[in-house]
MINUNU-15055 format. One record per residue (C-alpha): x, y, z. Coordinates in steps of 0.25 Angstrom, whole numbers, plus 5000, padded with zeros to 4 digits. Layout:
<pts>
XYZ;...
</pts>
This chain:
<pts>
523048834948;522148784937;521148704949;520948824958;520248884945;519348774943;518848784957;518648924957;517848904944;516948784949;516648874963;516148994953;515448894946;514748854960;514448984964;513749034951;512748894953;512548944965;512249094961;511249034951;510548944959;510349034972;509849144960;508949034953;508549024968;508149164973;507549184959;506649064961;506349144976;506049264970;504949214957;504349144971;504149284976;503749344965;502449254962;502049264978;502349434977;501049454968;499849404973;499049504963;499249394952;498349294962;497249384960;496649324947;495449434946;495549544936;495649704941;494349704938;493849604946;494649654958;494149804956;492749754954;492949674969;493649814974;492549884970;491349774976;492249774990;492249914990;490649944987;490249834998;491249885006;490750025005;489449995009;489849925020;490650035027;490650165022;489350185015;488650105023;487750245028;487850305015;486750415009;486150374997;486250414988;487650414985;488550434972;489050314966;490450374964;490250444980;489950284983;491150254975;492150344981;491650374996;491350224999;491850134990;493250184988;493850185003;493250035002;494650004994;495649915000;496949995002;497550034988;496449984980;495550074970;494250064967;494150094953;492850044946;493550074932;494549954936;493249854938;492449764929;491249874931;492149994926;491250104931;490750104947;489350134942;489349984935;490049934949;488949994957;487849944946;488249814949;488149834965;486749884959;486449754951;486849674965;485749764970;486749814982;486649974978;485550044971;486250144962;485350264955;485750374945;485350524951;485850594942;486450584930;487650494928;487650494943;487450354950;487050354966;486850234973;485550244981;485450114990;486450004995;485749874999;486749865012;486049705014;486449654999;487249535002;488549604995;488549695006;488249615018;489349525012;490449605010;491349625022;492049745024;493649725023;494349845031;495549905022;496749965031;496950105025;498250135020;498550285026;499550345019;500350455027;500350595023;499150565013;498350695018;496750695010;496850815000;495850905005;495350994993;495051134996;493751124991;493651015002;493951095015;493251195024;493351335019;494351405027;494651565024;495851625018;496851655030;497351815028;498751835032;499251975032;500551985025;501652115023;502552145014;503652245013;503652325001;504652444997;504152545003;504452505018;505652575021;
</pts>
């Protein structure tokens, strides 16, 4: 009896090289997958860099679509929100806080140093930009890239009270029965 062990032994032996080899194997898979699964470690740019490019994208951009007809002169944070903004790609923010410039107003005084916008402070602490050279090579340059909106169902727009039409109180006639009805 003693020989039927030994071959029981040496088959589990067997099996357990296998085990480990087919493990050293999927593991070796999966470290593959793992490097291909992050492209965000092939961008070599800081956040800064990549906020400061958001933000060029989204001012050229702006100009070349939605305030393309625009009434000067306009608020630098009107600019800011109303056109440059929706020029995001889907789940980006622009935040100016985030790029090498640290405040819009030194973003947009560069856009002035390029000589593409001509910025003027009306009032106080309040920045407007005034002019847009639409022929600066920047512009002309820049293509427009068209980002799919992502909609998000059942996402109604909060509509503030103070943002809708007056409508007047509706006067419902109501009854109550008190103790004295017999």
């Amino acid at each position: 009896g003693g020989d039927s062990n030994d071959n029981t032994t040496a088959t589990a032996d067997d099996n357990n090289q296998n085990q480990e080899s087919t493990t050293a194997v999927v593991e070796e898979k999966l470290a593959d997958l793992n490097v291909k699964e992050e492209p965000e470690n092939l961008d070599p740019r800081s956040d800064s860099e990549k906020m400061d490019e958001l933000l060029s994208n989204a001012f050229l951009q702006a100009w070349k679509t939605s305030a393309k007809k625009i009434d000067f002169p306009i608020l630098t944070s009107n600019f800011f929100r109303l056109h440059m903004v929706p020029q995001a790609p889907p789940g980006q923010t622009l935040d100016p806080k985030k790029s090498s410039h640290k405040k819009l107003s030194k973003f947009l005084a560069r856009m002035e140093k390029k000589g593409i916008i001509k910025i003027k402070e009306l009032q106080k602490g309040v920045e407007s930009i005034m002019s847009v050279n639409m022929e600066h090579e920047d512009i002309r340059s820049h293509r427009v890239v068209k980002h799919e909106q992502i909609e998000e169902p059942f996402e109604q727009e909060v509509v503030l009270p103070c943002d809708r039409d007056y409508e007047p109180p509706k006067i419902v006639e109501l009854r109550t029965v008190n103790a004295n009805v017999s």
